[in-house]
C-alpha positions, 0 to 999 in steps of 0.5 A, spaced: 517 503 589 512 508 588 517 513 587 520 510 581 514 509 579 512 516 579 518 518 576 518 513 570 512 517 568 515 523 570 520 522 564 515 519 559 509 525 561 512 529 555 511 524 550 504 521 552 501 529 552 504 530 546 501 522 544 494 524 546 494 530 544 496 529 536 493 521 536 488 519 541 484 526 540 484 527 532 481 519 533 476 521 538 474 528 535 474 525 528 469 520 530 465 525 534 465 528 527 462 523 523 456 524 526 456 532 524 452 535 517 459 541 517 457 543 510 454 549 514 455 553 520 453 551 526 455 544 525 449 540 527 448 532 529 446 529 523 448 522 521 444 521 515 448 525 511 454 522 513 454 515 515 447 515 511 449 518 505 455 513 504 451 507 503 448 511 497 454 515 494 456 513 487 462 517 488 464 512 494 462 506 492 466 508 484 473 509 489 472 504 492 472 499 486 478 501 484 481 500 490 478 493 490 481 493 484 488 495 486 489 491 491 486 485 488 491 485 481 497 489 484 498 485 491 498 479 488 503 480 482 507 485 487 508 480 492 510 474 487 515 479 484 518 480 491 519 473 493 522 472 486 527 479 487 528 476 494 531 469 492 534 471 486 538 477 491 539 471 495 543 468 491 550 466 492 551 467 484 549 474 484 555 478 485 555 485 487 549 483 492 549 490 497 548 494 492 543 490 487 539 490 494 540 497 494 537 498 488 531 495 488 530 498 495 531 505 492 525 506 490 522 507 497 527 513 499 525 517 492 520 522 494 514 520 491 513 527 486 520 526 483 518 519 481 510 522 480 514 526 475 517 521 471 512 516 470 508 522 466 514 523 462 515 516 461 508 514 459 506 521 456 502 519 449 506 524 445 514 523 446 514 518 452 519 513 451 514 508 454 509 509 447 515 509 443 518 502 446 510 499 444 510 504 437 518 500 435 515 493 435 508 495 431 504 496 436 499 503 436 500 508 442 497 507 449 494 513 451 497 512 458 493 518 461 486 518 457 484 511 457 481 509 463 484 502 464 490 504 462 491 509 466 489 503 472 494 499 469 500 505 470 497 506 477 498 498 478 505 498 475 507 505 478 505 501 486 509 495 483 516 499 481 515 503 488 513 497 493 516 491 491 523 492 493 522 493 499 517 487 500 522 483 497 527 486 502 524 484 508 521 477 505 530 475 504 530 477 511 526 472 512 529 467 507 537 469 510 534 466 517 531 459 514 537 453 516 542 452 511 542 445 514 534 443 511 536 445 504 543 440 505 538 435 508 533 436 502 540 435 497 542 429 500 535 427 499 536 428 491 531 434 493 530 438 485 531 446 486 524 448 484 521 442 489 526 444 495 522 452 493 515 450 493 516 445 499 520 447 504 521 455 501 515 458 500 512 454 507 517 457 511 516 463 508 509 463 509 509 468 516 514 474 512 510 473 506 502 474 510 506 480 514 508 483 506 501 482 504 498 485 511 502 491 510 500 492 503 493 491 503 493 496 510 498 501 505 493 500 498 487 502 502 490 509 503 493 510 496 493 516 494 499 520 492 499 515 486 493 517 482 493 524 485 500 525 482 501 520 476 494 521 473 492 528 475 487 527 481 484 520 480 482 522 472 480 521 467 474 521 469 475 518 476 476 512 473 483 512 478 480 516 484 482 511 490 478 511 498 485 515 500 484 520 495 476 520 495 477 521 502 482 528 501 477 530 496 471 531 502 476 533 507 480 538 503 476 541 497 469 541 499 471 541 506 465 537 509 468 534 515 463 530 517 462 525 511 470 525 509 470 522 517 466 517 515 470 515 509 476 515 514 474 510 519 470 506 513 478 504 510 480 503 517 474 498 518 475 495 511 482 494 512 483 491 519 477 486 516 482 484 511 488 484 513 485 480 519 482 475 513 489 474 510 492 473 518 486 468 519 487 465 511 495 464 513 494 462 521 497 455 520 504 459 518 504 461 526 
């Protein structure tokens, strides 16, 4: 028994070397590194200027009320656009199924700097097709890119448009398995359409639809390509700039290692706080 023991491992050996050494050292060593000064040579142990200086940085506490503000608008609409996609897809009325569930999960498989670059065609204040829609019904020109809550606007419809396919995907899984029998039963019953949703859809749906929410609160509290990508690195004016984009600004520009570890594990801590609030606020699904 030993034997094949030891043998299992054996086989499993590359992997778990090349596991510890590509994922539980850079924890570890990102940890120790939260706790050094590294804006200059020697690196010396100094927790003030980094798990101290994040308590009273105003840069930090800016990213991190746009990343509040991100998950508390665009989550909520985001998932309600994905429970609604997913029942229209569900349908037995819509023809052409595969492929409209394709199209709305497309979004995903679309390299994050082509769809950056349309965006900021689409929303360009001078010829994007966007402001001449808006210009065509009387309304003034939005300037996408130099307004501070329009450009948080572009950045919440830009998540929405990439993401909501693919929660909507996995929340019609989640509807593909509920029993056709309880809706017959509901019929029977003289049920309407819109009670048999509210009463016996969303309920059952409630464990796929906490999974979404924990996913994009996990996947918001690392946003970065958007606002680095659609408005130029978090403009104008840092009034985009996320924790995901603050942390690369430490990490990649200034180089302070140190600090950036601290904004590093602050997200991690932030979002396992709240995605285990949401696991907690929908326990009752389980």
């Amino acid at each position: 028994m030993k034997q094949r023991t030891g043998t299992a491992y054996g086989f499993l050996s590359p992997y778990l070397i090349v596991f510890a050494a590509f994922w539980i050292w850079p924890i570890l060593y990102s940890f120790y590194l939260s706790f050094l000064f590294t804006r200059r040579q020697p690196w010396t142990w100094n927790p003030r200027v980094t798990w101290g200086r994040l308590v009273q940085d105003p840069e930090f506490f800016n990213a991190l009320k746009n990343t509040l503000l991100i998950l508390v608008v665009q989550v909520p609409v985001m998932i309600a656009l994905a429970v609604l996609l997913a029942v229209l897809l569900n349908s037995t009325l819509l023809k052409a199924r595969g492929i409209m569930r394709f199209a709305f999960f497309a979004p995903v498989v679309v390299g994050e700097v082509a769809y950056a670059a349309v965006f900021r065609l689409m929303f360009n204040a001078d010829f994007g097709v966007i402001n001449k829609l808006i210009e065509g019904v009387g309304l003034p020109a939005v300037s996408w890119f130099s307004d501070p809550t329009a450009a948080m606007a572009l950045i919440i419809m830009a998540v929405t448009w990439r993401w909501a396919g693919y929660n909507a995907i996995i929340i019609l899984s989640g509807l593909q398995s509920i029993p056709d029998d309880v809706y017959e039963a509901a019929t029977l019953d003289r049920v309407s359409p819109v009670k048999q949703f509210f009463y016996i859809t969303l309920p059952l749906l409630r464990p796929i639809i906490v999974f979404c929410v924990v996913l994009s609160v996990i996947g918001t509290m690392q946003l970065f390509a958007e606002p680095f990508l659609i408005t130029n690195r978090g403009g104008p004016g840092g009034a985009t700039e996320t924790l995901g984009l603050f942390l690369y600004r430490q990490g990649f520009t200034v180089l302070n290692f140190g600090y950036a570890s601290a904004v590093a594990y602050t997200i991690a801590a932030l979002a396992v706080v709240i995605s285990l609030l949401n696991l907690w606020l929908g326990r009752d699904a389980t």
